[in-house]
N, C-alpha and C positions, 0 to 999 in steps of 0.2 A: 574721764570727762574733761573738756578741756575747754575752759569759760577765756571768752576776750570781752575786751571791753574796746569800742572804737575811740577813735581819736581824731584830730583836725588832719589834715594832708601832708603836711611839713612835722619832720620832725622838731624844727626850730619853732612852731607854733605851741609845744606841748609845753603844758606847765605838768613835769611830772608828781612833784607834790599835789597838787589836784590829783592827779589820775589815780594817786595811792590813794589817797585821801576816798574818791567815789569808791574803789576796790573795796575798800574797807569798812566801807556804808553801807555796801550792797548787803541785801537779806541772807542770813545763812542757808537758808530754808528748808529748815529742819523739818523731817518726815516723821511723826510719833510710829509710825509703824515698823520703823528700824529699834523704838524702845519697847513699846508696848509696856512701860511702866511709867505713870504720871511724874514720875520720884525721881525716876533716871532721868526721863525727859528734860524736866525744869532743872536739875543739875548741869546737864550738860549745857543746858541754853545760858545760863547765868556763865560760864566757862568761855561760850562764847561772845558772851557781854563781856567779859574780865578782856579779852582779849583785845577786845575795841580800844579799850581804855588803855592798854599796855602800849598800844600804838600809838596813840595819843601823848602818852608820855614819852616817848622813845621819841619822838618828831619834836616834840617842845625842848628834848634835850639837842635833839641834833639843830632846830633852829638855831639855837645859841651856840652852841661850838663850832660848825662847820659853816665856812666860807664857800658859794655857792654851791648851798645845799640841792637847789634842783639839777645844777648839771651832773652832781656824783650819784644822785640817783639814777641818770638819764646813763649814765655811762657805766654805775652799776649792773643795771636793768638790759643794755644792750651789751656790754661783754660778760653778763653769766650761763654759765651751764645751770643753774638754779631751775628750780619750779616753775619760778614767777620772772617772767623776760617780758622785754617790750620786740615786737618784733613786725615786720609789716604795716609799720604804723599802729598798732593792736598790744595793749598790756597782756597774754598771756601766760595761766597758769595751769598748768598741770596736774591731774590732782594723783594723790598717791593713794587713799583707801578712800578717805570719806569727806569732802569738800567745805560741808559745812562744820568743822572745827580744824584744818588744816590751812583756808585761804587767809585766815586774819596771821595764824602766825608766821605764815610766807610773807608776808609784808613786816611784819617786825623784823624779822631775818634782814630785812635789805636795810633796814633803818639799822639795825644795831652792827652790822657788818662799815656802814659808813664812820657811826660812832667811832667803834672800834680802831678804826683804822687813820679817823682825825686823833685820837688823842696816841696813837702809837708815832704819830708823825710831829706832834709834838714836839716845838724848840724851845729853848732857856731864851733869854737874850743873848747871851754867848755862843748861841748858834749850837747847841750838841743837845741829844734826846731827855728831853723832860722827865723822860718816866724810863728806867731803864729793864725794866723786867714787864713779862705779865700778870704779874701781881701786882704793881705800881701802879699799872693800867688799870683794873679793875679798881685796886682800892681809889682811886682819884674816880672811875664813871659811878662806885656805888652814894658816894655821897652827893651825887644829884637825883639819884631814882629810889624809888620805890622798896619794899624786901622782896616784894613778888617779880617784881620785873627784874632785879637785880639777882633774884636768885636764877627765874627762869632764860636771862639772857647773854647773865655777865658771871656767872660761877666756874 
C-alpha cells in the first residue's frame, strides 16, 4: 500500500514539519478483523497511540537542538532510500506488512536519524567532537527523552 499525502506546488512552500506533523495525525485505521480479539485490538491501538506521543517527543527534542530543523527533514526526506520520502511534491510511504502500526514509527525514524546526527556533529568551543564515541551520544540524547523512547530509539 503506498499512502501520499499532497502538498503546495513548490518545494520552497513546504513546511515539512507540518507535513510530518499531519502524517502522523492521520487515522491509523485499524481493521478489528485482522484481530478478531477485543484484547488484541485495544493493545495494539494504545501501541499506536504510544507512538504518536514518541514523536511528539522526538520533535520537541529536535526543536531544541537542531538548527533548521525543517530543512534537515526536507533534505532528509528527499535524499533517503527510506520508507517514508518526500517525492513529486507528495510525502510518500511505503508500507512493509501492516500500515497502521508501521507509519508513525517511519516518521520517528526521520526525527531521531536528524537527532542523531546534530548531536554526532556536535563541537566544544575549541572547535573538536563534543561527544567522541556512540555511547557518549546516546548517553547525552537519553537525558532529554523518555525510557520508552530512549530505549525504542536510542539503544
Amino acid at each position: 500500500m503506498n499512502t501520499t499525502t499532497t502538498t503546495p506546488q513548490t518545494i520552497n512552500e513546504v513546511n515539512f514539519i507540518d507535513l510530518l506533523c499531519k502524517f502522523v495525525n492521520s487515522r491509523p485505521c485499524l481493521d478489528f478483523n485482522d484481530y478478531g480479539d477485543i484484547k488484541i485490538y485495544r493493545a495494539e491501538s494504545r501501541e499506536i497511540t504510544k507512538d504518536r506521543a514518541d514523536f511528539y517527543e522526538l520533535l520537541n527534542l529536535a526543536r531544541w537542538q537542531v538548527e533548521n530543523l525543517n530543512d534537515k527533514i526536507e533534505q532528509h526526506l528527499t535524499s533517503s532510500s527510506d520508507r517514508l520520502t518526500f517525492e513529486n511534491n507528495k510525502l510518500q510511504y511505503i508500507t512493509g506488512q501492516y500500515y497502521p502500526t508501521e507509519y508513525r514509527p517511519a516518521a520517528n525514524r526521520v526525527i531521531k536519524s536528524i537527532i542523531w546526527r546534530e548531536f554526532m556533529n556536535a563541537k566544544t568551543p575549541e572547535n573538536t567532537n563534543k561527544y567522541e564515541t556512540g555511547h557518549d551520544i546516546r548517553k547525552a540524547i537519553k537525558k532529554h527523552l523518555s525510557r520508552r523512547v530512549s530505549r525504542l530509539y536510542f539503544n
